[in-house]
C-alpha angles and dihedrals in degrees: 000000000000093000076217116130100234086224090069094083105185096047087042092045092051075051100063094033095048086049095058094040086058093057100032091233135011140194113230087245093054088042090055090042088046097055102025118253154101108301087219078062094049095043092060092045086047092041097059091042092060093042093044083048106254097112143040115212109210137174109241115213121252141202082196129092130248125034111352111237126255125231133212122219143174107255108229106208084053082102147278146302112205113194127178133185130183141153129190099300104033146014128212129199139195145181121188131180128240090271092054094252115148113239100169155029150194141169127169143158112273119206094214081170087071090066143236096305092061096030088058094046085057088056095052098051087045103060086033090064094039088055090048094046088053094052088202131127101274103233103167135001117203117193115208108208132186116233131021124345144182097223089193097064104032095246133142106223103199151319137188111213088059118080098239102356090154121129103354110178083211092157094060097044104060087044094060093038088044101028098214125097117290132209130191136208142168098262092239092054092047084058092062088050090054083055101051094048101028116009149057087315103053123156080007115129098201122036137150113227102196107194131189131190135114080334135020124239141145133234114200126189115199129189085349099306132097111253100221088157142205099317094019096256096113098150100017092150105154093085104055112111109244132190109246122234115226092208086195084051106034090215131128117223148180118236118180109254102014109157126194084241098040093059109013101055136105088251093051095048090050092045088050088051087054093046093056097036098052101227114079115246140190132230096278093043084055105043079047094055092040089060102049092055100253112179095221090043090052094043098059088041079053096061098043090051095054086056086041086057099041088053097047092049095060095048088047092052085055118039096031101217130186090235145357121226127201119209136172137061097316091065089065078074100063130191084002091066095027098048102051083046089053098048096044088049091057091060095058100042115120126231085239100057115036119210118281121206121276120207137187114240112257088197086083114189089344093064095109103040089047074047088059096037083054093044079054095046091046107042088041113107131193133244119270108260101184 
């Protein structure tokens, strides 16, 4: 049951529209079983989204006789998501239609060594041009950040690559430079999000999204809905204290004051390269030498994917999902990142939780703006039709 009142027409009405979207099209009589009422209920809500355009209503081809059924689905040119992500070096856009196509795409370098004045302004553009590209009614805007957020307000809390990123009201911000509504969300967990409507979990209610970039963090959807937590850290990983893989030695080991961040980034992989190899690198040097199955290279992505696997096996043994997703730059790597993750994971699997399958993200650089785009499409609600 929706635990809705009926009479509450906008909350009713994203409930019927999130239920179809999760099964990409729906009888009325699936949609009444799905969430739970009377189909003569459900007829006079459907009935006022297709008139008011959410929805198209098609017969679908049997092989059955009798009436063929019809099928509810979203209607694309309704309007547009526009989602962005960034951290301190790029910033990625996207707009997608009603139907969750994707109409549009951006990425660009991002100075977060300018500071937050220049860094918003590049948002905001940002989201300003995607809207423009979709040529679609703007209905809602989502802004994946990196840190920490408050998720109520709208505000970006802090973060430590950008020069004063302390405090952004981002969230107002893009609604009154937009104005359309505006969501915000720590950029990792918006990736989970992007998961759960548009990648590798689709149509899955619990799900972990690992991500992996200048940080580490998790995003985790239970029961369908993404667990941001009490004081919105849910998935706030890059503190825990790991123990660190010594790939030489092939021995495990506790430092004082390893972090998951401090020795499983992206950073951290490329400064241990450097390290082995003698000579310092940067991100592109190392994915390079990585795929070309340099031993030093392999080595170092060796080491953060046993850290990788011990801490996925932990969330997995906790929270119980239906499936674990990697994103970020390693997965550009493919079966030489995922496998050594997987495997790593398995040693540390309990008798009590089996393992559970573990993906790379198909959603590539774009993850967390698709993420935003999803944190838009999902928080939006329609109007209230009576």
């Amino acid at each position: 049951m929706l635990g809705l009142k009926v009479q509450d027409n906008a909350d009713f009405g994203a409930e019927i529209i999130r239920k179809v979207r999760e099964h990409g099209s729906l009888s009325r009589v699936e949609l009444a079983r799905v969430l739970g009422v009377a189909a003569s209920t459900i007829g006079r809500h459907v009935d006022a989204l297709v008139g008011a355009g959410y929805f198209s209503e098609t017969l679908e081809p049997t092989k059955e006789a009798g009436r063929p059924p019809t099928r509810l689905r979203p209607t694309p040119n309704y309007g547009c998501f526009v989602g962005v992500d960034f951290n301190a070096e790029f910033l990625f856009a996207t707009a997608v239609d009603f139907a969750q196509q994707t109409i549009a795409q951006h990425q660009q370098p991002l100075k977060g060594e300018l500071g937050t004045t220049d860094v918003v302004k590049e948002v905001l553009h940002a989201l300003e041009s995607m809207a423009k590209k979709a040529n679609l009614p703007l209905l809602a805007v989502g802004v994946a950040v990196p840190g920490q957020v408050d998720t109520l307000r709208g505000v970006a809390l802090k973060y430590g690559r950008i020069p004063n990123w302390n405090n952004v009201p981002i969230g107002t911000m893009a609604r009154e430079h937009l104005k359309a509504p505006a969501f915000v969300e720590n950029n990792i967990r918006a990736m989970a999000l992007a998961e759960r409507w548009f990648g590798e979990g689709r149509g899955s209610l619990d799900l972990i999204c690992f991500g992996v970039r200048l940080g580490v963090n998790a995003g985790v959807i239970r029961s369908g809905e993404l667990a941001t937590g009490h004081r919105d850290l849910g998935g706030e990983i890059r503190g825990w204290n790991c123990p660190v893989f010594n790939a030489e030695s092939e021995k495990w080991e506790w430092r004082p004051g390893a972090t998951i961040e401090k020795h499983a980034s992206v950073p951290a992989a490329v400064a241990r390269f450097g390290e082995l190899r003698g000579k310092t690198a940067d991100v592109k040097q190392f994915l390079d030498a990585a795929h070309a199955r340099d031993d030093d290279a392999l080595l170092a992505l060796r080491e953060v994917a046993a850290i990788h696997g011990w801490t996925i096996s932990q969330m997995v043994q906790l929270i119980d999902p239906e499936l674990v997703v990697l994103a970020g730059p390693f997965t550009a790597l493919g079966d030489a990142y995922l496998e050594p993750v997987r495997n790593f994971a398995l040693q540390f699997e309990s008798e009590f939780h089996p393992s559970v399958p573990i993906e790379i993200s198909s959603l590539g650089d774009y993850a967390g703006a698709i993420g935003a785009a999803a944190l838009a499409l999902e928080r939006w609600r329609p109007a209230d039709l009576g």
